[in-house]
Structure formats: structure tokens, C-alpha cells
N, C-alpha and C positions, 0 to 999 in steps of 0.2 A: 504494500500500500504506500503511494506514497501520501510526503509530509507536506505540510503545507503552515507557513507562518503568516500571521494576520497584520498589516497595517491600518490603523484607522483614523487618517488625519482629522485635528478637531482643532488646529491652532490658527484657524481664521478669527479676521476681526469681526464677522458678523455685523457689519455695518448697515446692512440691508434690513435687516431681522429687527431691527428698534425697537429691541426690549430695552428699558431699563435696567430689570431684575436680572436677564439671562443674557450670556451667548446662545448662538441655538443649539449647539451640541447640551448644555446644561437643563435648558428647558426640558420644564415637567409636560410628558407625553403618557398617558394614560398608567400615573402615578408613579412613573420613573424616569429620569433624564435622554435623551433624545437620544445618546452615546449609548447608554445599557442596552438600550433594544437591538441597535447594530450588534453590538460585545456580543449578547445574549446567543444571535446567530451561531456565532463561530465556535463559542468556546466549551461546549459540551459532544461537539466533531471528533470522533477517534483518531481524524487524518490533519488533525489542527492542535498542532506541537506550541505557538506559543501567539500570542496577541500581543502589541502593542500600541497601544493610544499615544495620539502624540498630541497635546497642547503646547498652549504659549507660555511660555515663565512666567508672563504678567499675570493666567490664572493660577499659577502651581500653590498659592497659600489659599484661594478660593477650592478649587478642587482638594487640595488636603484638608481641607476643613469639611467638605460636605459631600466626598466621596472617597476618599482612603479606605472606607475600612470595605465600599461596595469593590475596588480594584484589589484588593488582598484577597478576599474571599473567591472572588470571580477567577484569581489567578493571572490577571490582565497587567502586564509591562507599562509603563506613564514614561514616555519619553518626550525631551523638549522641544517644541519646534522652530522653525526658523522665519525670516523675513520673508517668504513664499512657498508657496505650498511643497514647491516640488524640494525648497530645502527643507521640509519639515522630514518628507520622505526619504530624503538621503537619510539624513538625522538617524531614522528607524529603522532603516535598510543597513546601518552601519553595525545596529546590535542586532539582526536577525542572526539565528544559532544555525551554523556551520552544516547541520545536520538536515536542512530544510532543503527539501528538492524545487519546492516553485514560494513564490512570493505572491499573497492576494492582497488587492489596496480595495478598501472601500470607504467612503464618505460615511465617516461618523455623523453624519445630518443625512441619512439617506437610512431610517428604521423602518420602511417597510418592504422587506425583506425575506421570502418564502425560501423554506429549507430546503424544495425542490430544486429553486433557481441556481443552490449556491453547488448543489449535486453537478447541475447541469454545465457549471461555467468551469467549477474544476476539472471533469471528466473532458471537456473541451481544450484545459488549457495540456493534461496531459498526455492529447492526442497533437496536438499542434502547437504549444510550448508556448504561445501566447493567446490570451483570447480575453475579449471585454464583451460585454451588453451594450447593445445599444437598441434603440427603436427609430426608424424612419420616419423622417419629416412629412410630418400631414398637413400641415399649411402654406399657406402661399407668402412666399420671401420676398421683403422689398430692401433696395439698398436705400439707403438713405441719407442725403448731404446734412451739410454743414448749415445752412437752412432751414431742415427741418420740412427737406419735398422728396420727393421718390427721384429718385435718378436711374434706379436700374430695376425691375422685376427678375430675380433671381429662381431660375431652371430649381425645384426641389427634387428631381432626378438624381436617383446614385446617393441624395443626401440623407445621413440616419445622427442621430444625437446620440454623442456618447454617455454612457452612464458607468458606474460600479455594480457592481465589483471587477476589476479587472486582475488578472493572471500570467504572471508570468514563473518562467524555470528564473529561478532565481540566479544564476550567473547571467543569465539575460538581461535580467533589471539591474544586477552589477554594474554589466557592461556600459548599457544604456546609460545609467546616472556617472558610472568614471569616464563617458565621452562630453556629458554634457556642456561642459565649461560654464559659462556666463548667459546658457540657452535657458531662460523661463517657460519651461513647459505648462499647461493647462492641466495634461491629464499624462499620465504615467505611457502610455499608448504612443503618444506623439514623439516618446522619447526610445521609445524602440523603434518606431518607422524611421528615425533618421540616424538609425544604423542597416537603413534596409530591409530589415528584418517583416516578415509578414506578420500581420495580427488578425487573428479570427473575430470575426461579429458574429457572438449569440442574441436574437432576437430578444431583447427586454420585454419590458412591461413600464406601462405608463403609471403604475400604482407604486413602482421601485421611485419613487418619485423624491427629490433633494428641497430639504427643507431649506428654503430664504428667507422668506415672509413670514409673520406671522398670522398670516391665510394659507399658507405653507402647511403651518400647523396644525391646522383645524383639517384639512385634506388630509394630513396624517393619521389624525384621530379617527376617519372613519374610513382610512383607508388599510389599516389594522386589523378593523372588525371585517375584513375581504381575508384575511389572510391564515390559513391553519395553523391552531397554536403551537405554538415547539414543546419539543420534549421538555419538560425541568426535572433535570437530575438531584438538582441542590439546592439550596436558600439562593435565589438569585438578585436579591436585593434585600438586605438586611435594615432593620431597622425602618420598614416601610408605612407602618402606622405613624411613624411620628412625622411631624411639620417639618423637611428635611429642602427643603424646596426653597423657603425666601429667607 
């Protein structure tokens, strides 16, 4: 069987998401933070050796305060992240254990999440060594000036939106992030195609859907109740009666 190690970047600034109270990975989502539902996915997997969360230093005394003892219990790595995303991923890519045959990255703001899909993107990644989700553009694209007037109608042909969880054999994502230089990638994906390398698209689902907003969030909330509950092996959020949220 093979192994497989978890990244789950969470060290954006969430500037979209204009909570006061939360980032969005910290928001309360049907009585636990937006992060544990992602965690939740992975970490009771026979084929998933270790998890790592990445945040920003700015939260590390928020998050020790009001989720330490849930990332102890859960088993989950808290690694620091960096000025953009894709440094956040080096970051965690740096402590993945030696013994992992592929690397999976998924957006910690991205909890709804079916234990079928995550079967399906691994068994993909280790037939063809890399492979992400995405779903095909169903609207019509306009480019748009400096103005604020259509300038181009854009062909949605051949175009699909990437999403997570994405997969790769982990010397591959080595590779990719020790070529990258000063390259600010988007999405882990962009960063193996410019080494050439093919990447597979599994068809997503519109319900795997990234929280921004929080209208974002309310989509979340009953986009959960769409989804089969997972196994629970063990206390997966401790201390969950109590006001643990604000």
C-alpha cells in the first residue's frame, strides 16, 4: 500500500472572508473549525502516515490557545507558513517523512470533502504520479479592461477550475518546488507542468467547494448535510461542548 503525507495550507490572510472573530480556516462550521473537517478526512486513512497544517506565526499563540490540545489528539503536525502560499508548502514539504511515496495538498478552507473523492484522487495519483480535481467551466468568460467594459469574450472550451486535493509522488513535488526559484505558483499543479511533467484531471464536484466568503460558509453548512458521514474512530474534537469558538 502505498503512503501518502497530508498538507493543508491555512496561513492565508483571509482578507476576503471579513470576519472579525475568525480567519476562515478557524471558523466554527457545524461546531468545529473549518480546518478539522479537512484534518478529519485524512487522518483516520491506513494509507495516510502523517498530516501537516500549516498557519501563519501571526496565528501560532491564537491557535495554541484554542486548538492545541484538538492537533495533539488528532495526531496532526502545525507547521509555519510563509509570505505565499506556495512558500507555506515548501515550508511543509520540507518536514514530510522520508518514508512517504506521494505528497497530497488540500485547502484547509475547502471541508467538504467525500471519503470516496479522496479514494479516487489517490488511486489516480498512483497510476499516473500526479493528478488534481478539477470541474469545467460552465459559464460564459469575459475579459475585462481597465475600465471596467468587456474587451474580449473568452472561448470556455478545454477550460476546467482547479480545485484540491491535488497529488503528487513526492520527489515530484520535491522536484517541482527545488526548481521553482522566485516562481509564485497558484496551485501546486502549475508547479509540476513547468517541469513538463503531465498532471491528470479527476473530475471534481462543485460541492468540494473553497471557502472565501462568508456566504462561503453558509454553502458549507449545507453542503455537509450532501455528504456521507466518515468513519470516527476516536474523540475527534475534544472539549466540544464548551464555548471554544470566540
Amino acid at each position: 500500500m502505498s503512503k501518502f503525507a497530508v498538507i493543508l495550507p491555512a496561513a492565508g490572510r483571509s482578507s476576503r472572508f471579513a470576519d472579525k472573530n475568525y480567519k476562515k480556516p478557524f471558523a466554527p462550521l457545524d461546531n468545529r473549525a473549518v480546518w478539522m473537517h479537512s484534518a478529519e478526512r485524512f487522518i483516520n486513512r491506513p494509507d495516510v502516515i502523517q498530516t501537516l497544517l500549516v498557519i501563519s506565526p501571526d496565528d501560532q499563540e491564537y491557535f495554541q490557545f484554542k486548538f492545541a490540545a484538538n492537533a495533539a489528539i488528532l495526531g496532526i503536525q502545525v507547521v509555519h507558513g510563509g509570505k505565499e502560499r506556495s512558500d507555506s508548502v515548501a515550508n511543509a514539504l520540507a518536514k514530510v517523512k522520508p518514508e512517504a511515496d506521494f505528497v497530497c495538498v488540500h485547502d484547509a478552507a475547502r471541508p467538504c470533502l467525500a471519503n470516496e473523492w479522496i479514494d479516487k484522487i489517490f488511486q489516480a495519483a498512483e497510476r499516473t504520479g500526479a493528478a488534481i480535481f478539477a470541474i469545467p467551466v460552465q459559464g460564459t468568460l469575459k475579459r475585462v479592461g481597465s475600465e471596467m467594459t468587456i474587451t474580449e469574450t473568452v472561448s470556455r472550451a478545454g477550460l476546467w477550475e482547479a480545485q484540491t486535493p491535488q497529488v503528487f509522488r513526492r520527489d515530484l513535488l520535491v522536484e517541482a518546488y527545488a526548481k521553482r526559484g522566485q516562481f509564485q505558483a497558484t496551485d501546486d499543479a502549475q508547479l509540476v507542468e513547468r517541469l513538463g511533467k503531465p498532471v491528470t484531471i479527476v473530475p471534481g464536484s462543485p460541492i468540494n467547494l473553497k471557502i472565501t466568503t462568508r456566504e462561503d460558509l453558509r454553502l458549507a453548512e449545507q453542503a455537509l448535510k450532501a455528504l456521507p458521514k466518515p468513519k470516527v474512530l476516536g474523540p475527534l474534537h475534544p472539549f466540544a461542548d464548551d464555548d471554544m469558538w470566540r
